[in-house]
C-alpha positions in Angstrom: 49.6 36.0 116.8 49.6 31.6 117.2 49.5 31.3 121.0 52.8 30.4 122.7 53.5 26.3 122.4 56.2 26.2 125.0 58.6 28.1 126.6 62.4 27.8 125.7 64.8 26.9 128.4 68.1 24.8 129.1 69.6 26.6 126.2 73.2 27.7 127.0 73.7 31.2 126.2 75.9 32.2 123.4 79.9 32.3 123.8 80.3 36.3 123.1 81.1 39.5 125.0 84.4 38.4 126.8 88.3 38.5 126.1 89.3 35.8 124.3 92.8 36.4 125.2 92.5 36.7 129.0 89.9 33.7 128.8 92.6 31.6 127.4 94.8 30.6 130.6 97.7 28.7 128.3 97.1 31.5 126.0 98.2 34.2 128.4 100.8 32.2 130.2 102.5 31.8 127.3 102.6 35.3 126.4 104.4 36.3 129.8 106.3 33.1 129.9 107.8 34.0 126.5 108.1 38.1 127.0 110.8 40.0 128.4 109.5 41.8 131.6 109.6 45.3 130.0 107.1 44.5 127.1 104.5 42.5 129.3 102.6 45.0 130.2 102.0 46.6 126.5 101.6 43.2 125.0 98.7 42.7 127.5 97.0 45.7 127.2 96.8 45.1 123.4 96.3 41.6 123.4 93.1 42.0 125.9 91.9 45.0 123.8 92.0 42.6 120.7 90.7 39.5 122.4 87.5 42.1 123.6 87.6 43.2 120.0 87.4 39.2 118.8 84.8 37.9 121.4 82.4 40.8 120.2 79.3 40.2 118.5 80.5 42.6 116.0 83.3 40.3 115.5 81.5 37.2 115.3 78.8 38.6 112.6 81.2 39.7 110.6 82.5 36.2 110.4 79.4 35.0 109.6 79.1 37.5 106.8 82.3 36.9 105.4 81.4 33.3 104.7 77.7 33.8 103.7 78.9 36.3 101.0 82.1 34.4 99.7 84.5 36.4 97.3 83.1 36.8 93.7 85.7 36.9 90.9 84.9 39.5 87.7 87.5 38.9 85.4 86.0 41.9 82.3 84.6 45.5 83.5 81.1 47.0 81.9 83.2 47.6 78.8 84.6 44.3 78.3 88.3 45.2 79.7 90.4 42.9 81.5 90.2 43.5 84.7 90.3 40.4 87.0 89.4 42.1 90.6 87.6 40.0 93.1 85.4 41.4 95.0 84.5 40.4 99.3 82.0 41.2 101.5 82.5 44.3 103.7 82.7 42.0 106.5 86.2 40.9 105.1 87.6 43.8 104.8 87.4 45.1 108.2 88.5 41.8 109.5 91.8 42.5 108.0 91.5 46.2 108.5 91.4 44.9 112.1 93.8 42.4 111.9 96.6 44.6 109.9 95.7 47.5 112.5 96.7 45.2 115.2 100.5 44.5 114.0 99.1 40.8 112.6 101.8 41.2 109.8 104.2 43.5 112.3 106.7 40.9 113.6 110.1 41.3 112.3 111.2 44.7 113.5 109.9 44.8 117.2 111.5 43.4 120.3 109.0 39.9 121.5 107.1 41.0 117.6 106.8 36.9 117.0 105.2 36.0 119.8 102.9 38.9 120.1 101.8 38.1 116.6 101.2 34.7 116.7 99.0 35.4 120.1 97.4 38.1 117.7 96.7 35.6 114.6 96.0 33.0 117.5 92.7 35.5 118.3 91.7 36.6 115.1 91.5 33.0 113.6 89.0 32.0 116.1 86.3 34.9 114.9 86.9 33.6 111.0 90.0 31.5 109.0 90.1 32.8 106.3 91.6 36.4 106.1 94.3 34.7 108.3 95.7 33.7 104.8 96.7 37.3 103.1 98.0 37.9 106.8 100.3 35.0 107.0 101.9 35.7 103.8 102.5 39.2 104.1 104.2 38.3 107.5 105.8 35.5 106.2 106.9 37.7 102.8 109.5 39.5 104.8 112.4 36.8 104.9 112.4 36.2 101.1 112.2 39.6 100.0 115.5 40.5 102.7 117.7 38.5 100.5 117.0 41.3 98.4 118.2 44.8 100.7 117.0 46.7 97.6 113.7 45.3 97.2 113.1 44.7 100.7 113.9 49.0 101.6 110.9 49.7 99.1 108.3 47.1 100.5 109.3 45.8 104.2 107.3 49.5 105.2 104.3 48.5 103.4 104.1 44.7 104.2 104.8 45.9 108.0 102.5 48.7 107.8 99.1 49.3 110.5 97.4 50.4 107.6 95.4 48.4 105.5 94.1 49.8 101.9 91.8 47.9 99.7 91.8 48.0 96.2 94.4 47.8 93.3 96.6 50.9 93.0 100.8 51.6 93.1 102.3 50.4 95.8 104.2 53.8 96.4 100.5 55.5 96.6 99.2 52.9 99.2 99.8 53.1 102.8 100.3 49.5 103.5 99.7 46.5 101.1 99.3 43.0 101.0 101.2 39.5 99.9 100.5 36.7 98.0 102.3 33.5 97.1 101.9 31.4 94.0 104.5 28.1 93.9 102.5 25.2 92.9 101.5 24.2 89.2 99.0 21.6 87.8 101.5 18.8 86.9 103.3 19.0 90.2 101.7 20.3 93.3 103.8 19.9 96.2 106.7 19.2 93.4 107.0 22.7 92.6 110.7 21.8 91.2 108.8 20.2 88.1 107.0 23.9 87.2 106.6 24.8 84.3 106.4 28.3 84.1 109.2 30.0 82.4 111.1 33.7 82.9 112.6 35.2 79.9 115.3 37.7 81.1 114.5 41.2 80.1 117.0 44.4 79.0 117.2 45.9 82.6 118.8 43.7 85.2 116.8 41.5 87.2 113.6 42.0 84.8 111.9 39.0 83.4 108.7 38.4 81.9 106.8 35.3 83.1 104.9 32.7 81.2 102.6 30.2 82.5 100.4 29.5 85.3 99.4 28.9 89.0 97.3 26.6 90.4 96.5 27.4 93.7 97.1 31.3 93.9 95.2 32.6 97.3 93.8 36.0 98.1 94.6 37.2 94.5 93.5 40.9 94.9 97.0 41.6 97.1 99.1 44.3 95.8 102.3 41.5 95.1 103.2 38.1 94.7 106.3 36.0 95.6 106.1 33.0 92.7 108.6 30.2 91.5 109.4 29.9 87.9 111.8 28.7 85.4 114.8 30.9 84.8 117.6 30.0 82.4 119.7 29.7 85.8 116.8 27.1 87.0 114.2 27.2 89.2 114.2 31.3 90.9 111.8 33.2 92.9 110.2 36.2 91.3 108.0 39.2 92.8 105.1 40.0 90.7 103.2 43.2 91.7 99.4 43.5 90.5 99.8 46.8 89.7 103.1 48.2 88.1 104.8 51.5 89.0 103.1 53.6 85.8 99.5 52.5 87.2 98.9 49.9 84.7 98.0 46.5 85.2 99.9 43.5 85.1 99.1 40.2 83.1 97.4 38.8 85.7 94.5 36.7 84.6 92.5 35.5 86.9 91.0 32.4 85.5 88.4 31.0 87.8 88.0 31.2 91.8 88.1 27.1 93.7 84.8 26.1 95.6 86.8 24.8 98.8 85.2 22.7 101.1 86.1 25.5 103.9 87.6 28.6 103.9 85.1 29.8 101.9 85.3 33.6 102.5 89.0 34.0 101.0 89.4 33.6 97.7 91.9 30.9 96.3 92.5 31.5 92.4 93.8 29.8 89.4 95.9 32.8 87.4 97.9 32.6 84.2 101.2 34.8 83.0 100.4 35.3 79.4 104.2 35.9 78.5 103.8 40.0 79.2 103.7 39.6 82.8 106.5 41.5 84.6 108.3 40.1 87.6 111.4 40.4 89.5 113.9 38.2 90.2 114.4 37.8 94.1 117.8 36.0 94.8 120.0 34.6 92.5 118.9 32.5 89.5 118.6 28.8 90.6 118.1 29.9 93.8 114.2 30.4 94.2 113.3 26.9 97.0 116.4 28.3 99.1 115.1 32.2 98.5 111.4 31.1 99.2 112.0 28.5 102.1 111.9 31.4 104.8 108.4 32.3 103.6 107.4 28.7 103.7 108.7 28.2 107.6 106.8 31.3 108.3 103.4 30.3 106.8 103.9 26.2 108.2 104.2 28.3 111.7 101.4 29.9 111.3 99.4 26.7 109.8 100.4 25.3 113.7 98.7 28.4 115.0 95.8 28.6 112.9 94.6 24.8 113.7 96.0 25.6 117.7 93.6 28.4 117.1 90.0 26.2 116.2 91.0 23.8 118.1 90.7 26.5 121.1 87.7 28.0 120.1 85.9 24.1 119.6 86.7 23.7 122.9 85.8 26.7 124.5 82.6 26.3 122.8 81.9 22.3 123.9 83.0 23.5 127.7 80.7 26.7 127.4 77.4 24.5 126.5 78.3 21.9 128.9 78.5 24.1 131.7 75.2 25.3 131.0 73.3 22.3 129.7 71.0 20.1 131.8 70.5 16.7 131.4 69.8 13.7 132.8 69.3 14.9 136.2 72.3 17.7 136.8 75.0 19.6 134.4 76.7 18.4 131.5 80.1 19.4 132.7 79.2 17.7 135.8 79.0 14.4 134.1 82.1 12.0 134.6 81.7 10.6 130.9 81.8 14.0 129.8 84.2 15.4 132.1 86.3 13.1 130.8 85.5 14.2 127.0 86.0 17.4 127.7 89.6 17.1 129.7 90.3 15.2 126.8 89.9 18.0 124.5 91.7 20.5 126.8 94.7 18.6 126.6 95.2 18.1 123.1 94.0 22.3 122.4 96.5 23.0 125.4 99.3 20.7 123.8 98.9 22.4 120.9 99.1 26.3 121.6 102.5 25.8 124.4 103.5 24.0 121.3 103.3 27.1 118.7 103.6 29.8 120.9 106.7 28.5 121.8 107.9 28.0 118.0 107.1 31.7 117.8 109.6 32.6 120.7 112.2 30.7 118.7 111.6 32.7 115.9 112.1 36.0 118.4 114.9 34.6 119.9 116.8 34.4 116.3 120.4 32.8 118.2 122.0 29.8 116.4 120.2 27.4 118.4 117.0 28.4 118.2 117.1 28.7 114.2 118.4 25.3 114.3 115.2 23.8 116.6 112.8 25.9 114.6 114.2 24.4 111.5 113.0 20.7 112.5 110.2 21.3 115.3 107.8 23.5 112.5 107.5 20.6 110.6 107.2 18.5 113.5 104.4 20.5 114.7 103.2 21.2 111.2 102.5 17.7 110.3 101.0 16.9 114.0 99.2 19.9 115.3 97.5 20.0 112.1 96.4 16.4 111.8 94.9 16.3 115.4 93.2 19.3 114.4 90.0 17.9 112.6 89.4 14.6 115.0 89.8 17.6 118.2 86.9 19.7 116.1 84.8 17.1 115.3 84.6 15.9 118.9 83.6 19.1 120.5 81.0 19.5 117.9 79.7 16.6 119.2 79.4 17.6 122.4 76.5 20.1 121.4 74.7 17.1 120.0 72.7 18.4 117.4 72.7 22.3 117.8 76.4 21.5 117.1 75.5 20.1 113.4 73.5 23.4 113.0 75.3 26.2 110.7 74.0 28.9 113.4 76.2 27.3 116.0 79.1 28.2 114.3 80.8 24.2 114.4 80.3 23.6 111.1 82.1 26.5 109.8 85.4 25.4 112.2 85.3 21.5 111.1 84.9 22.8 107.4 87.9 25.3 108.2 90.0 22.2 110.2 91.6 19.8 107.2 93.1 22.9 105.6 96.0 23.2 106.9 96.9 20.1 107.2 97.2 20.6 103.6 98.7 23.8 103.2 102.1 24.8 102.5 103.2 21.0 102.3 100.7 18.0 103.6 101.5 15.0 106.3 104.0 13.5 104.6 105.7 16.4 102.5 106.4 17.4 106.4 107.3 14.3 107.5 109.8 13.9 104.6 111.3 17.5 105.3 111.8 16.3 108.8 113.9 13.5 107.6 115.7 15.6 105.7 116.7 18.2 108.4 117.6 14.7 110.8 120.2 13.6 107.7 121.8 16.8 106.3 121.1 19.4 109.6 122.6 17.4 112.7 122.8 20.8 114.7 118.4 20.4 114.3 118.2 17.3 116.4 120.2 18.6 118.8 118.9 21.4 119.0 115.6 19.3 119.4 117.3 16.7 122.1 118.2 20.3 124.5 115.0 21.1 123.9 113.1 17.5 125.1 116.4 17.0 127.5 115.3 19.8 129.7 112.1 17.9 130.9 114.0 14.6 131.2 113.6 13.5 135.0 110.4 15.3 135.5 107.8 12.5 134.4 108.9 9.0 133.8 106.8 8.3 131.4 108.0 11.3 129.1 111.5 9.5 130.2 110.2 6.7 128.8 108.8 7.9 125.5 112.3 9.9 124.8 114.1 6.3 125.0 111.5 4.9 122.9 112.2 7.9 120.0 116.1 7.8 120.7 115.6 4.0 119.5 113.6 5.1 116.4 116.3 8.0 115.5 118.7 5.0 115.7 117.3 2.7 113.3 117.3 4.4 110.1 116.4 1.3 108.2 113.2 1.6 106.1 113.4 5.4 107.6 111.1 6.8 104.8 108.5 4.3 105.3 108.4 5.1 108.9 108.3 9.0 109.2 105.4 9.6 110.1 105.1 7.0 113.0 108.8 8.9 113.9 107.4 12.6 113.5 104.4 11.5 115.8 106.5 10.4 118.1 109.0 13.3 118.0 105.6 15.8 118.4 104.1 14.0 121.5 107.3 14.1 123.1 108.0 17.9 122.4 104.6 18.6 124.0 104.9 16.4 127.0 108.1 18.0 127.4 106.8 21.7 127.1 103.8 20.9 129.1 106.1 19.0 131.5 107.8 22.4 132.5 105.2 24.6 132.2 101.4 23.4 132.6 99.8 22.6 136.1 100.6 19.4 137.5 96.9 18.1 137.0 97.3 18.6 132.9 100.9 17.6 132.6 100.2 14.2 134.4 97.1 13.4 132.5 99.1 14.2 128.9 101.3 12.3 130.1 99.4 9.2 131.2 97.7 9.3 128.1 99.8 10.6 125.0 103.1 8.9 126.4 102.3 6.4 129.0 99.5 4.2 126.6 96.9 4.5 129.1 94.4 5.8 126.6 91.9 4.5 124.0 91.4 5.0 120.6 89.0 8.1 121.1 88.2 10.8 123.1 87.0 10.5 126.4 89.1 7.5 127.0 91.3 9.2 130.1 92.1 7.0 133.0 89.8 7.7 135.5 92.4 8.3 138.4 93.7 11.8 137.1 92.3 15.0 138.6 90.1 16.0 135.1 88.0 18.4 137.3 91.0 20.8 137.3 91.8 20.5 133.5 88.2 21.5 132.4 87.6 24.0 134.3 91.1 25.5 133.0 89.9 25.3 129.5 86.6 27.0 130.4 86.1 31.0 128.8 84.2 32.8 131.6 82.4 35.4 129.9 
C-alpha cells in the first residue's frame, strides 16, 4: 500500500440522514398555515416520515441510480413482435413505488389532499426529478377524465390508488396505474390546435381509432394516455389505454426515446397511432383544449413546485457546505460576501415555495374565488418561479466552487434538471400570453388576484409601491402583448412580496422587499443591501441534520 500523502480535512460532510420536511422551516409553516387544525397532526406525521424517507442515503442512491441507468426503449421482443416496453432501473421503480405509496397522486378526494401533496411532490423532487413526471399527470388526469362520470368511476380508484404496479397489463387486473399525456405534434408544439392527428368515429359510441403521432409523449410505459386529436367535431380529447380490456396491445409504437439535456432517468418518447389505435373520446367533440385545460393547470402547478423544489434543495446544499467550510481565516457562512449570497438564495427559494404551496391551498379550497385566483396566479407563477429557477441553481452550485461542478456532488444533476420546466406544459411566453388572456376575457381572475395582493397593502411601502406601479401597467393595455412578460414579472414579485409580507419573519419579508420591490438590488446575487439583518435569513434556510 503507497504511503499516506496527506490527510483529508475541511470537507463538509454530506447533506443526508435528516427530515427534509421538518428541515424546511417555510416548508412546514406552510403546511400548518394552510391545514385545518384537525388534519395537522396526520399531515405531520406523514410528511416527517417521508421527508426521513427522502433525506436517506437510500433515497439519495437510488437517485443517483435512476440517472446513471436511464430508461432504455425495446421496441421488438426475442421473436421479433412489437412490443415497445421501456425498461428503468430498479432504482425508478421504487421511487414511484414510494412516491404513489405516499398519496403523491391522492389529492382530489381527501380533506387538505392538495396541499399535502404538493408538500409530498415538494420532497420527493429533491431526491430525483424525474419520476415526478408520471406522478404529476396521473394527479393532474383526474379533472379531465371527471367530465366523463362514466369513465372517471372506472379509473379515478386506480389513478388515486397507494398502490403502484409495474408493467403493462388490464387496468381492471392492476391495483393502481399510471397517466400519461400526449398533446403536442411536430408541426406545432405549443400550437397543439394545428395537430394533425385524426379520429375516425367507430360503431360503438364514443369509439375512435386514432391516426398519427406525438412528439413529446413522457413516461410512455403508463397504463393510459389523455391525447388531443382531430375529430370530425374538431379538435377533442381522447383516452388511450396501453393495454385494452381483452389483454392485447394497443397500436402504440414507440418510435425512439429523446436524449434530454436533464431529466435523464424518465423517459420522454416519440409514439405514432398507425390508424388501429383505439381511444376514447373524453368530452364532447370540439371540446378537447377545454376538456384537457384542468390537466394542464394541474401539471403548470406542479411545474411551480418542482422548480420551488431544486431551488430548495440547491440551497440547502450551498448553506450546508458553507457552514462547514473554512477559508480564509474562519467559516464560509461567516463571511459577509457570502452571507450575503446565501440570503440572497434564501429569499428567492423561500419566495418561491409560500408562492406554490399556497396555489395548492387554492386548489383545496375549490370556492369561486379561489378557482378564479388559481386560474391567473398558476401562470403567473408558472412563467416566474420557473425562470428564476436555473440562475437560483446555478448560484448555489457556485458556492461549492469546484466540488460543485463535480457529478458526485449531486449540482450538476439539479442545474441539468432546472430549465425544464420552464418549458413544460407551455414556456415563458405561452404563460405570459395565457395570463393576458385570463386579464381580458376572465375579470373575476384579476380580482380575485387584486384581494389577494390587497391584503398585504399597508404592511410594506415598498410592496405599496410596486402594486401602484402594476395597477399602472394593468392600465395601459397599449402594445399589451409586447409587454407581458415585463407585466407577468411584475404581477409575480408582487404576489410574493405580498405572501411573504403576511407570513415570513420580518427579517426575510423586509429584505424581499428591499430588493425585489424597492430596487435596492444588483443585477446578481449577493447584491443585498448591507443594512438588512441577512444573519437571520441564512440561518433560516439552513437543514440541520
Amino acid at each position: 500500500m503507497a504511503a499516506s500523502t496527506h490527510t483529508v480535512t475541511n470537507q463538509p460532510p454530506p447533506l443526508v440522514g435528516y427530515d427534509v420536511f421538518s428541515a424546511d422551516r417555510a416548508l412546514a409553516e406552510a403546511v400548518e398555515r394552510h391545514l385545518a387544525p384537525e388534519l395537522l397532526a396526520e399531515a405531520r406525521r406523514d410528511l416527517a416520515d417521508f421527508g426521513r424517507a427522502a433525506g436517506s442515503e437510500q433515497a439519495r442512491e437510488w437517485g443517483e441510480l435512476a440517472n446513471a441507468y436511464p430508461p432504455r426503449l425495446r421496441t421488438h421482443d426475442r421473436y421479433g413482435h412489437r412490443i415497445d416496453e421501456v425498461d428503468f432501473h430498479p432504482a425508478w421503480h421504487r421511487l414511484l413505488g414510494r412516491a404513489v405509496g405516499a398519496g403523491l397522486t391522492d389529492a382530489w378526494g381527501r380533506p387538505g389532499g392538495h396541499v399535502r401533496r404538493a408538500a409530498g411532490f415538494f420532497l420527493t423532487t429533491q431526491i430525483e426529478a424525474g419520476h415526478g413526471c408520471p406522478l404529476s399527470m396521473t394527479h393532474a388526469a383526474v379533472p379531465a377524465l371527471r367530465t366523463d362520470p362514466a369513465l372517471a368511476a372506472v379509473w379515478e380508484p386506480l389513478l388515486t390508488s397507494r398502490v403502484y404496479e409495474q408493467g403493462l397489463r388490464p387496468p381492471a387486473e392492476k391495483a393502481g396505474v399510471l397517466f400519461g399525456m400526449g398533446m403536442t405534434e411536430k408541426q406545432g408544439g405549443s400550437d397543439v390546435r394545428a395537430n394533425t392527428t385524426e379520429a375516425r368515429e367507430l360503431d360503438e359510441d364514443g369509439t375512435y381509432v386514432l391516426t398519427g403521432h406525438k412528439w413529446f409523449c413522457s413516461a410512455p410505459m403508463s397504463d393510459g394516455f389523455l391525447v388531443l386529436a382531430q375529430a370530425p367535431g374538431g379538435l377533442t380529447c381522447f383516452l388511450v389505454p396501453r393495454v385494452l380490456p381483452d389483454g392485447t396491445r394497443n397500436a402504440f409504437a414507440v418510435q425512439r426515446l429523446k436524449d434530454k439535456l436533464g431529466n435523464r432517468s424518465n423517459a420522454s418518447a416519440e409514439v405514432e397511432f398507425d390508424g388501429t389505435t383505439w381511444a376514447r373520446r373524453v368530452g364532447d367533440e370540439g371540446r378537447g383544449v377545454r376538456t384537457i385545460i384542468g390537466m394542464v393547470a394541474a401539471t403548470r402547478l406542479d411545474c411551480v413546485l418542482g422548480s420551488a423544489a431544486l431551488m430548495r434543495q440547491a440551497v440547502a446544499q450551498a448553506v450546508h457546505h458553507a457552514a462547514y467550510r473554512r477559508a480564509f481565516g474562519g467559516v464560509l457562512i461567516e463571511k459577509p460576501l457570502m452571507r450575503n449570497v446565501l440570503a440572497d438564495l434564501a429569499l428567492e427559494s423561500e419566495a418561491a415555495t409560500v408562492l406554490g404551496m399556497r396555489l395548492a391551498a387554492a386548489y383545496d379550497t375549490g370556492s369561486e374565488a379561489e378557482r378564479a385566483f388559481a386560474r391567473i396566479a398558476v401562470p403567473v407563477a408558472k412563467y416566474w418561479v420557473t425562470k428564476r429557477c436555473t440562475p437560483t441553481v446555478a448560484e448555489a452550485l457556485e458556492c461549492l466552487g469546484g466540488n460543485g461542478y463535480v457529478e458526485e456532488s449531486g449540482m450538476p444533476r439539479l442545474l441539468r434538471e432546472s430549465p425544464l420546466n420552464s418549458i413544460w406544459e407551455g414556456s415563458g411566453n405561452v404563460q405570459a400570453l395565457d395570463v393576458l388572456r385570463a386579464l381580458q376575457r376572465e375579470p373575476m381572475a384579476l380580482n380575485a388576484f387584486l384581494m389577494e395582493v390587497g391584503k398585504a397593502r399597508g404592511a410594506d411601502h415598498r410592496l405599496d409601491g410596486a402594486i401602484r406601479g402594476m395597477l399602472t401597467e394593468l392600465a395601459d393595455l397599449d402594445g399589451i402583448e409586447g409587454r407581458a412578460r415585463r407585466l407577468v414579472e411584475r404581477m409575480a414579485l408582487v404576489l410574493q412580496g405580498s405572501l411573504l409580507v403576511r407570513w415570513a419573519p420580518a427579517e426575510v419579508a423586509d429584505a424581499f422587499c428591499a430588493s425585489r420591490l424597492g430596487g435596492d438590488w444588483g443585477t446578481a446575487f449577493g447584491t443585498l443591501p448591507s443594512t438588512l439583518d441577512l444573519g437571520t435569513v441564512v440561518e433560516r434556510a439552513r437543514a440541520e441534520v
